[in-house]
Structure formats: structure tokens, C-alpha cells
C-alpha positions in Angstrom: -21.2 -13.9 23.5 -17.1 -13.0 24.5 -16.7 -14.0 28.0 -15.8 -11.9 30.2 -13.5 -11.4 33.1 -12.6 -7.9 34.0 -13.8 -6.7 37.7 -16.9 -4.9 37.9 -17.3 -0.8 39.3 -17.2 -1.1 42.4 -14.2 -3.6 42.5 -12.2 -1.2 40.4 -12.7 1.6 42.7 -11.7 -0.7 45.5 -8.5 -1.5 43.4 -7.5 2.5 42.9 -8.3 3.1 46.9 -5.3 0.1 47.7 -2.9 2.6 46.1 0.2 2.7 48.8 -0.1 5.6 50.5 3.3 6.3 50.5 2.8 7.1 46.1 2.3 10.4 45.7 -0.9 11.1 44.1 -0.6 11.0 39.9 2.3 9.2 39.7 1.0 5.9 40.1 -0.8 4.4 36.7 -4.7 3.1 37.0 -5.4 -0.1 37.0 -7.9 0.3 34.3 -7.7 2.1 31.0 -11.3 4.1 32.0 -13.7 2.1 29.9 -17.3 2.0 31.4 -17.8 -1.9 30.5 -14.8 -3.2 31.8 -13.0 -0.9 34.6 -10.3 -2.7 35.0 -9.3 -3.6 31.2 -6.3 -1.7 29.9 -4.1 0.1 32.1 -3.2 3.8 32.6 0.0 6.0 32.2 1.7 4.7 29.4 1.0 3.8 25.7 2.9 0.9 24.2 4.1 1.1 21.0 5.9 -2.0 20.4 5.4 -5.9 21.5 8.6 -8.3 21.2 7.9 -11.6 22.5 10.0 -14.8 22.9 8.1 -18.2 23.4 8.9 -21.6 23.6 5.4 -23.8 23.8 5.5 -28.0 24.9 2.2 -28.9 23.6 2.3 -32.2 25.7 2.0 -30.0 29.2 1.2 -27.0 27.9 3.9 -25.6 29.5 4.5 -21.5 28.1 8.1 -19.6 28.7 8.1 -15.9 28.1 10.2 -13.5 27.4 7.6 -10.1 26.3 10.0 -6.9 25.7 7.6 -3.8 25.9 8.4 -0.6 24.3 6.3 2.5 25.5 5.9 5.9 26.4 5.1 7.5 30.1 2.1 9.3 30.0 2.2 10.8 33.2 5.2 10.3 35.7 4.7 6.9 37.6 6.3 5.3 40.1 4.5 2.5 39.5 2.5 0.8 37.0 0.3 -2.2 35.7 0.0 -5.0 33.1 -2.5 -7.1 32.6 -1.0 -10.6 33.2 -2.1 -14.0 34.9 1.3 -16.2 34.7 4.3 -16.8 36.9 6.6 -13.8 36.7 9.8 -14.6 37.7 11.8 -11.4 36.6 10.9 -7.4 35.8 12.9 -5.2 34.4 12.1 -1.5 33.4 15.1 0.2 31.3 17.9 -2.6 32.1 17.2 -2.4 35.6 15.2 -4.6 37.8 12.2 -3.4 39.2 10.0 -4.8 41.7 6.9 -6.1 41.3 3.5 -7.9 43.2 0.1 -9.1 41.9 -3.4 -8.1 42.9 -6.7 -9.1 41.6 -7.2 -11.6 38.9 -4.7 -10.8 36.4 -3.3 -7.2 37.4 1.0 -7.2 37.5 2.3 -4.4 39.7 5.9 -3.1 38.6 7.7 -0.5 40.3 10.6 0.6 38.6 13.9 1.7 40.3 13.4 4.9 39.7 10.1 6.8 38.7 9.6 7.6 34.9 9.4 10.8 33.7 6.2 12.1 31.2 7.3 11.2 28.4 9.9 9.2 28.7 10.7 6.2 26.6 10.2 2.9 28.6 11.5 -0.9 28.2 10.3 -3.4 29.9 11.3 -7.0 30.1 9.1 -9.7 31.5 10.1 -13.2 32.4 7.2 -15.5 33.0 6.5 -19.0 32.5 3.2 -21.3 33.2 0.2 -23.7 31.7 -2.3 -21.3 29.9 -4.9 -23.5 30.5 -4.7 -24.3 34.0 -5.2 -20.2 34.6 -8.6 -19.7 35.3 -10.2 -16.3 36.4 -13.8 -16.7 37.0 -13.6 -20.2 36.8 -12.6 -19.8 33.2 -9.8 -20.2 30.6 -9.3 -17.8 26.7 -6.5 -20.7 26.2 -7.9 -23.4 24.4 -5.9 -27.1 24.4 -6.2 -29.1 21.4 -4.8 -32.6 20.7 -2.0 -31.7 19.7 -1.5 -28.2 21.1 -3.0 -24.8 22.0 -4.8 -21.5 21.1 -5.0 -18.4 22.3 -8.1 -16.6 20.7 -10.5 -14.4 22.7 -12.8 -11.1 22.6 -13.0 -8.9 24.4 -9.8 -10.4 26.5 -6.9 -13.0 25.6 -3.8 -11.8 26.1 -3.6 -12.4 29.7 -3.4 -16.0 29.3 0.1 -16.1 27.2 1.8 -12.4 27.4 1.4 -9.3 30.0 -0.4 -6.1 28.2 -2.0 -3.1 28.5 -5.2 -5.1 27.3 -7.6 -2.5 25.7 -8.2 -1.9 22.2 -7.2 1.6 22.7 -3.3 1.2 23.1 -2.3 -0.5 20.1 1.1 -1.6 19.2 2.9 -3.4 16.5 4.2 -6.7 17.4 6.9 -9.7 16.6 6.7 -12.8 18.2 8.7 -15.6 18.1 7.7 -19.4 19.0 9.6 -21.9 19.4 7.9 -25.4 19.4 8.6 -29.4 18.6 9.7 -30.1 14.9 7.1 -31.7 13.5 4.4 -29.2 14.7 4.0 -25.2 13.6 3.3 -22.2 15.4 0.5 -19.6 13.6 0.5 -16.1 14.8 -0.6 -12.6 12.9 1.0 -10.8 10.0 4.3 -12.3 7.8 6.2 -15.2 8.6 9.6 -13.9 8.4 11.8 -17.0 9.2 11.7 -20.2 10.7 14.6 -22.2 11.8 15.2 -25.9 13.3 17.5 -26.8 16.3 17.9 -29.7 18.7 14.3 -31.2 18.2 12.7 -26.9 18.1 11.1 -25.3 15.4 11.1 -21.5 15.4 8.7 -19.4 13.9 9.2 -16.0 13.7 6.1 -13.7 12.9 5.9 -9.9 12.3 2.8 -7.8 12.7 3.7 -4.0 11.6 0.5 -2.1 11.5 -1.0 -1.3 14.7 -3.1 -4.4 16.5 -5.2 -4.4 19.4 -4.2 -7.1 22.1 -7.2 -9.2 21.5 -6.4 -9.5 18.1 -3.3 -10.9 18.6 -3.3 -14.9 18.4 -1.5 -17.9 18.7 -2.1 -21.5 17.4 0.7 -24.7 18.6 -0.8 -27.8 16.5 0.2 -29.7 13.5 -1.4 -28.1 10.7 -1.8 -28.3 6.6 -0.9 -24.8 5.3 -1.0 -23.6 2.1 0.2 -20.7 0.8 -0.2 -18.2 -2.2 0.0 -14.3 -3.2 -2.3 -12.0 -4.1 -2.7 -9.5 -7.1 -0.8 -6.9 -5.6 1.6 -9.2 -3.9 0.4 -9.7 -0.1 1.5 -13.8 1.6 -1.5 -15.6 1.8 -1.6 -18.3 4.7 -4.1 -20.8 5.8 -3.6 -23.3 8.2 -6.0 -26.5 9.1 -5.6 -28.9 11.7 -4.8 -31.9 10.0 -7.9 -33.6 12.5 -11.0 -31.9 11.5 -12.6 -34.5 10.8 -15.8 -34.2 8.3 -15.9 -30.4 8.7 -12.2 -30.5 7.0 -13.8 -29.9 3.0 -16.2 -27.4 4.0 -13.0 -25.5 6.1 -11.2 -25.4 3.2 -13.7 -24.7 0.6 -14.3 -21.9 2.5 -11.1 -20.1 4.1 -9.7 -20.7 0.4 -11.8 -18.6 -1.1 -10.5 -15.2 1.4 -8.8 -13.7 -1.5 -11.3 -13.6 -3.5 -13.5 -12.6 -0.6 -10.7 -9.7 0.4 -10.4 -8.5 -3.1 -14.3 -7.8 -3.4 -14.0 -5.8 -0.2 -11.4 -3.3 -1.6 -13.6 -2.5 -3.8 -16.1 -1.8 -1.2 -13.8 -0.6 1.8 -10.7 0.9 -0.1 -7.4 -0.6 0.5 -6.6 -3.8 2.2 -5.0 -2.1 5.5 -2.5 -4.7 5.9 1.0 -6.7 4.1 -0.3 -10.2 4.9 -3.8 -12.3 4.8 -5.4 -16.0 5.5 -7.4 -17.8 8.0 -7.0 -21.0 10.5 -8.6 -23.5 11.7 -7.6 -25.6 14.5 -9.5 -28.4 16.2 -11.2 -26.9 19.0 -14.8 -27.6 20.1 -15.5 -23.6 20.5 -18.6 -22.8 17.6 -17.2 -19.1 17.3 -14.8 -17.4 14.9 -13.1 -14.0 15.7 -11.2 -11.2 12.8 -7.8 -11.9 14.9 -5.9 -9.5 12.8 -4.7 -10.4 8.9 -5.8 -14.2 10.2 -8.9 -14.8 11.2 -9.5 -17.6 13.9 -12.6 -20.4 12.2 -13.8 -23.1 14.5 -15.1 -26.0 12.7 -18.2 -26.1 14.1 -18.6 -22.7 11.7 -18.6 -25.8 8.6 -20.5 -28.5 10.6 -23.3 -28.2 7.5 -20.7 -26.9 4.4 -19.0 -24.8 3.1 -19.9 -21.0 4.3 -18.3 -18.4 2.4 -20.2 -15.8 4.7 -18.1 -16.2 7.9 -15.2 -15.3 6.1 -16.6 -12.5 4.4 -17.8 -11.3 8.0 -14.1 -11.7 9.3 -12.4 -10.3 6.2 -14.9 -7.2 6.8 -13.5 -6.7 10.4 -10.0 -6.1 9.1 -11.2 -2.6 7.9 -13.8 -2.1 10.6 -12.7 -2.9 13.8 -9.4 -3.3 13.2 -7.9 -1.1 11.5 -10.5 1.4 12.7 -10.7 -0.1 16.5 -13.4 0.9 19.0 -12.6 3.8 21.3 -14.7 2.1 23.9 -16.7 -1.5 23.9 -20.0 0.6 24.2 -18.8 1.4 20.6 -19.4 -2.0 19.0 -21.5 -1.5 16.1 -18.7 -0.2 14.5 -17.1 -3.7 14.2 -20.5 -6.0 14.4 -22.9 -3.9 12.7 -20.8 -3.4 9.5 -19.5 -6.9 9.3 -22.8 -8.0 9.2 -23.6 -5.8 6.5 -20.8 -6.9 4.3 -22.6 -10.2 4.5 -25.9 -8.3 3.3 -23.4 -7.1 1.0 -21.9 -10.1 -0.6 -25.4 -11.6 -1.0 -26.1 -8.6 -3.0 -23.0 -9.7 -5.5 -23.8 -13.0 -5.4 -27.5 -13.1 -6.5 -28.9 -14.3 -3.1 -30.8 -11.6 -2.0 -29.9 -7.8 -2.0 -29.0 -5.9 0.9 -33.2 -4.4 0.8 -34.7 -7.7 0.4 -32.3 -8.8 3.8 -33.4 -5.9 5.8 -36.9 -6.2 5.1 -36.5 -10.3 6.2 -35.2 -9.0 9.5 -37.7 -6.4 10.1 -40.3 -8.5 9.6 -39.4 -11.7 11.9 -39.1 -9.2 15.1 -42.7 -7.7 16.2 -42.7 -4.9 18.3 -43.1 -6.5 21.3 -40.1 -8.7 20.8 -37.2 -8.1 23.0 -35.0 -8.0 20.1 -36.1 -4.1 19.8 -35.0 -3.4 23.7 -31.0 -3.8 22.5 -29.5 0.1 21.4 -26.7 -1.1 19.3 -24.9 2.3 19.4 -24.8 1.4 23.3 -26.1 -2.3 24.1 -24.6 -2.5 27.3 -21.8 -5.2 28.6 -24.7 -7.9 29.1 -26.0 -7.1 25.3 -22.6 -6.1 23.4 -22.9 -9.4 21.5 -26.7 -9.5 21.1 -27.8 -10.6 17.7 -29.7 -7.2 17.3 -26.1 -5.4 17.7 -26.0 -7.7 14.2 -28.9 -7.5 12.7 -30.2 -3.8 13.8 -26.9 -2.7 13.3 -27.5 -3.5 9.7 -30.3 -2.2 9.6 -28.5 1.2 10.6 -26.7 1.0 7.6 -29.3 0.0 4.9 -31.9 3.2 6.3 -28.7 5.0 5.8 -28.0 3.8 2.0 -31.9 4.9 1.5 -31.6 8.2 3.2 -28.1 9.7 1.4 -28.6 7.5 -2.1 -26.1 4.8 -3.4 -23.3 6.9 -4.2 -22.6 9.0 -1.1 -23.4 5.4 1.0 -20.3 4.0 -0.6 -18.2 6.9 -0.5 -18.6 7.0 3.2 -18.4 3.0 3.4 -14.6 3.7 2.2 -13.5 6.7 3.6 -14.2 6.3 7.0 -11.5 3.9 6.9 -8.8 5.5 5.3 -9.8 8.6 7.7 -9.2 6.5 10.8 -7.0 3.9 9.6 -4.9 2.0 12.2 -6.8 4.3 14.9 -9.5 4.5 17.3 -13.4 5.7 17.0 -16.8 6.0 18.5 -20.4 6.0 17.0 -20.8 9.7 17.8 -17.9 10.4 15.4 -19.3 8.3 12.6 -22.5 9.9 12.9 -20.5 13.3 12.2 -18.3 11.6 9.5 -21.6 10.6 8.0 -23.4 14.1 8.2 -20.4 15.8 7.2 -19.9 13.4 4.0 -23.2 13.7 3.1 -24.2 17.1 3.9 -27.5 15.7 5.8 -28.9 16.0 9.2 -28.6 12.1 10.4 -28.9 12.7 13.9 -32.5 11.5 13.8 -31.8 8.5 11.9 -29.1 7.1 13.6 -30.9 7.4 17.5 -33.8 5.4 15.9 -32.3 2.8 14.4 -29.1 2.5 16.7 -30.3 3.9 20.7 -34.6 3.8 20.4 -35.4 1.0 22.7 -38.3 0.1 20.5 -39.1 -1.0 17.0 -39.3 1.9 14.6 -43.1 2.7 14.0 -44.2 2.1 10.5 -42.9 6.0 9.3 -39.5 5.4 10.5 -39.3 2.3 8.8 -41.1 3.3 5.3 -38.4 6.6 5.1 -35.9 3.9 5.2 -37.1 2.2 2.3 -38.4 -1.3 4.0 -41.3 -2.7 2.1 -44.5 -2.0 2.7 -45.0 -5.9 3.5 -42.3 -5.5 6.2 -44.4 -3.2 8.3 -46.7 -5.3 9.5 -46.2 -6.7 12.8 -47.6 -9.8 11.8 -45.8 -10.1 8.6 -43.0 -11.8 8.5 -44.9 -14.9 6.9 -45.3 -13.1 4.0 -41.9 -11.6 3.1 -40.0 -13.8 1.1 -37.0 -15.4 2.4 -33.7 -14.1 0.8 -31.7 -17.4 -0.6 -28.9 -16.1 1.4 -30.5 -15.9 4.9 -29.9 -19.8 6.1 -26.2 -18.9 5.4 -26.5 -15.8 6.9 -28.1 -17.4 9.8 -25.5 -19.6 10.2 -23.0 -17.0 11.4 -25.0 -16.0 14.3 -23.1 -17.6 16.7 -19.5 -16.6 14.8 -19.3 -14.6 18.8 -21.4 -16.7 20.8 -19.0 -18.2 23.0 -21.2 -20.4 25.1 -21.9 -19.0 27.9 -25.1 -17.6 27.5 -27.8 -17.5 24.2 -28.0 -14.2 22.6 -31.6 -13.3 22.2 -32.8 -14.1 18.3 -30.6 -16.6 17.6 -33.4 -19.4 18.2 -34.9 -20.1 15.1 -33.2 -18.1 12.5 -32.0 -20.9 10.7 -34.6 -22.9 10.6 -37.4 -20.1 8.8 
């Protein structure tokens, strides 16, 4: 599971009571963009179109220097404002002119301009800021990861505090270039096309632009020395990988894998529509983390993810994300079957193409190894809650979801919906309630029923339920999973379970899937 550090309820209301009385009422932005799960992630009055940030990283300290310019809009006329931030700031400016600004709560950065913003008015702001990633802690944790020979910054739900100041919710997405400037003799990996890189007095620049919309939490960074290769696809896209040139005995696997994400990203066109993005690859660094996260156009691998070979699943499972969950991103984190639950059924998918099982076969595995009293059934996917949003059943039932709805509308309207959802939302926002309607409008069916069983039913579906969504009749049984046949796919499958476990708890059903 993501870690987590935004407040809780009651802690956000206590935030929005220490407004200043002398603010007039509206005209000071929330400290939290309003989602349930996390009050105080994201920020209100303002939507950010546009990132520009200026780094220099010294992997021996881990010493980060900032510069972030911030293009956005005024919502709502504020006289003050917030970004989500946990470094030194030494400097704010808002429109050329200095503003002030004070810190409250773990990672909130109070600017008050010079003069208050109009609605609607365009915004700059300019943030000077400098500190060691690592030694930030909220919660007695850190998103920045050290490495031998440098640093990463790759996190979910929340990263971006640790190494630029945000308005840090999936919902105000922005385009981004970012510019790093490191030792020669190491590289700096970030999202999208490498546009330049230049050397000067012993400092490498790397200069990397993102121009499709990207959530903050899909934004990374990786300082290390790496092997990259490079290559271009069909239709002409970069394709970068990068490998820390220490992985040790999980260095083969990483490659045999991560290599193979064209090939992987070409079979999902056909299966998604359009690659939503000019740039693709993957990384590796050497990190100790066992998780991997769809950081946008470059995924983010630990090695742990090849400790037993090569694993061409993971990446299909990140690839997926690019379509689902981030080009269409979650209105709301209660809204995470969007992203898990079709990821995981691409891997279904793939094992499908591949001869290792179909998509059926999988679903009726999974039925069968969770009994109806197993508290696997208790998670609601279409709603799991901020203790269950990275539950395996959010997974596995989530997948489920989609195969009942592949039996329930037939083949052909299944994959029709599979690929227009994301050209109907691309580079937006969306909840499960407006899939659901996507999906009954598409089809022309009532799927209503269908979708509160499978995805908000606290309970396994009874044996009707699960027969009108085709499982086999061998899957019913409570007591059957001995006698449904393992797909050849599922060890692999299995594998990925933790690809968003990060440690600090153990999702329920991850205990002896691989080992069945």
C-alpha cells in the first residue's frame, strides 16, 4: 500500500478554522482540494496549468535547489493561498512581486500575494527553495528515496512535496518542464522527451518536457548513474530506459523485461486506442522499495519486481496505467478501480495473447481461492476506503468487474468501451459512477445491478451472480478452488501483487498467491 501522509477530518477542519480573521470570507484558498480520503491533499482557488522547474541535485548530500515557476488561474479571488510543500523556501513571488509567505501543518506553504487576485486572473508564481529530500520526514516518513549514487522521487498517492511545491491532487493537472542539473558523470531521468542536455563546469543538464497533462504524483525524478538505451517506435515516439548500473543479479531479468515495453505498448493500442503520449520507457534504479508505480510515459520498476526473472506482466500493468489512470485520472481516490482494476485486467488480458490462460480461465482462479467468508469479499472496490484503496481485491475484484462485464454486453461492445472511454476522457478526470453510465450508454444495457455487485456488495456474489457472469460452474463452489485449474500465467500474475505495496502494511490476499 501508498503511504500516506495527508491530515485526517478533523485536522483539516481545524486547518480552515486558523484562517486570519482579518481575510474576508472566500477569498482565501482551502487548504485541501475537497477529497474525502485525504482533506488536506490538493489545494483550492486556483488550477495550475503549467510546471517550470529549475534543479540542481548533489547526490553526495542530497542537497536539492529549486527554482518551480507556476502558471495558473484564480478560481475564486484570494488573498491568499496554499501549496503543498515541505522544503526551505527562501523566496515567493506571485506576478513579479514578492509576496509573503508562512508554513502550517506538515507540508502546507502559505503565500499571500501583494495584492489579491482577481477570478480569473492569470497567476505566476516563483518559488525559491532549497533542502535534503530525504531528511524531510512527515509522519516519520520520507517519498524520497537515496540510492548509492543518488536519489528518487517516486510515490502514490503523494510525492511531490518532497522536491517541488504543488497543488498535489490528481485533479489539477498541468504540463511540466523540468530541468536538472547534476555531476557529469551521472544523469537525471524525469517524464516525457529529453529535449537537450548540456555540460558546464563539472554539471550536467538535462532538460525534460512533459506536454500532455500529468498529475503531480506522476511526475518523477531519478539522480544516479545509469545504462540507458534508447530506440523509436513504429510511429516515431523516443523510447528511454534507464538501469542503475548496480542491480546486481536482478539486472538481466530488468532488462529482459522493461525492453520489451514497446512491444507491450503496441499490443495495448490495439486494445486501448492511441498511445496518449510523444514519449515512452521505463527505469530502474537501485532502491530496496518492492513496488513499481505508471509515473507518466516512464514507469518507475524496483528490482525487487525481477528478484525471480524476467516479468513481462509488471510492465504490461504500468503500460496499462498510461491510458487508465493517467490520461483518464481519478476525480477522487475513492475512484481507484479506474486505474487498479483495469491494469490488472490488461494483465488478464496479455495472458489471453500469450497462451497462458484466458481472461475466463483467470477469473474463475480468483473466484475460486476466496470463500465467502474470506475478508477479501468485505473490500467494495468502487469505494474501498483510504485503509483499503490498495487492497488486492481493488485488483483482483476489480477484474472481476470487468470480465462479468465482457460476459454481460458480448466481446465486441466490451472492447469498444475498453477504447473509447479513453479517447472520451483523455488527459481528464473521472469517477466510477460516470463509467458505469459510459458503459450503459455504449451498450444500451441496464448495468447498474452488475456493477454494485461486483464493485460495492460487501460480500461474495451468490452462485446466480456469479454463473450470469459466466464463471465456471467449478468456481462456485466455496470449497473449490482445489479443483480449478491454475492458469500458467497466475505465478506471474501473482508476482505483481505487491507492484503498490509499499511496506507499510500487508494487503489482505497477497499471502499465498504465489505459492498455489
Amino acid at each position: 500500500m501508498h503511504r500516506r501522509f495527508i491530515v485526517p477530518s478533523a485536522l483539516a477542519a481545524t486547518l480552515l478554522l486558523a484562517i486570519p480573521a482579518a481575510a474576508s470570507p472566500g477569498t482565501v484558498g482551502a487548504p485541501g482540494i475537497g477529497d474525502p480520503y485525504y482533506p488536506a491533499s490538493g489545494n483550492g482557488g486556483y488550477d495550475i496549468s503549467h510546471y517550470d522547474l529549475r534543479l540542481k541535485y548533489q547526490p553526495t548530500t542530497d542537497l536539492l535547489e529549486g527554482t518551480a515557476t507556476i502558471l495558473a488561474t484564480a478560481t475564486q479571488e484570494l488573498s491568499r493561498f496554499n501549496l503543498d510543500f515541505g522544503l526551505d523556501v527562501s523566496e515567493v513571488r506571485v506576478n513579479g512581486r514578492k509576496a509573503r509567505f508562512a508554513t502550517s501543518g506538515d507540508h502546507e506553504l502559505e503565500v499571500t500575494p501583494a495584492e489579491p487576485l482577481a477570478k480569473g486572473k492569470a497567476v505566476s508564481v516563483v518559488v525559491r527553495y532549497a533542502g535534503k529530500p530525504s531528511e524531510l520526514k512527515i509522519n516519520g516518513w520520507t517519498a524520497w528515496a537515496r540510492t548509492p549514487d543518488g536519489g528518487v522521487a517516486a510515490q502514490e498517492p503523494e510525492s511531490a512535496v518532497w522536491w517541488y511545491p504543488s497543488n498535489d491532487h490528481p485533479l489539477d493537472k498541468a504540463t511540466y518542464d523540468i530541468s536538472v542539473s547534476v555531476p557529469d558523470g551521472t544523469q537525471a531521468i524525469s517524464n516525457g522527451v529529453l529535449q537537450s542536455r548540456s555540460s558546464k563546469l563539472g554539471w550536467t543538464r538535462f532538460n525534460w518536457r512533459s506536454d500532455k497533462p500529468q498529475a503531480t504524483y506522476l511526475t518523477t525524478l531519478a539522480v544516479g548513474k545509469f545504462d540507458i538505451t534508447t530506440d523509436w517506435t513504429a510511429d516515431g515516439l523516443p523510447v528511454l530506459n534507464a538501469y542503475s548500473k548496480d542491480l546486481g543479479p536482478n539486472a538481466g531479468a530488468a532488462r529482459a523485461s522493461i525492453e520489451r515495453t514497446t512491444e507491450v505498448a503496441e499490443w495495448l493500442t490495439e486494445v486501448f486506442g492511441p498511445y496518449p503520449y510523444k514519449a515512452l520507457g521505463g527505469y530502474v534504479p537501485n532502491v530496496t522499495s518492492g513496488f513499481a508505480l505508471e509515473t507518466q510515459t516512464r514507469p518507475f520498476y524496483s528490482p525487487k519486481q525481477f528478484a525471480n526473472g524476467a516479468n513481462v506482466s509488471v510492465v504490461v500493468h504500468e503500460i496499462a496505467h498510461q491510458w487508465y489512470g493517467n490520461s483518464v485520472s481519478v476525480d477522487g481516490w475513492k475512484d481507484i478501480w479506474i486505474n487498479e482494476g483495469f491494469a490488472r485486467y490488461s494483465q488478464w488480458l496479455w495472458s489471453e495473447k500469450e497462451g497462458e490462460g484466458t481472461a475466463q480461465e483467470l477469473a474463475d482462479y480468483t473466484y475460486a481461492q476466496h470463500p465467502a467468508d474470506d475478508p477479501f469479499w468485505e473490500v467494495k472496490p468502487g469505494d474501498p476506503g483510504p485503509d483499503n484503496q490498495f487492497d488486492i481485491a481493488v485488483y483482483d475484484r476489480g477484474a472481476l468487474a470487468l470480465q462479468a462485464l465482457r460476459n454481460e454486453v458480448g466481446k465486441e461492445v466490451f472492447f469498444e468501451l475498453l477504447k473509447g472511454w479513453p479517447a472520451e476522457h483523455a488527459h481528464g478526470n473521472a469517477n466510477v459512477g460516470d463509467f458505469v453510465r459510459y458503459a450503459e450508454r455504449v451498450s444500451g444495457r441496464p448495468l447498474a445491478a452488475l456493477f454494485d455487485t461486483w464493485l460495492y456488495e460487501p460480500s461474495r456474489p451468490a452462485a446466480p451472480a456469479a454463473a450470469d457472469a459466466g464463471l465456471a460452474e467449478a468456481a462456485l463452489s466455496a470449497r473449490s478452488a482445489a479443483w480449478v485449474e491454475r492458469p500458467a500465467s497466475w505465478k506471474k500474475i501473482a508476482a505483481t501483487n505487491t507492484v503498490h505495496d509499499h511496506g507499510d502494511r500487508t494487503d489482505r490476499g497477497h499471502a499465498g498467491h504465489e505459492h498455489r
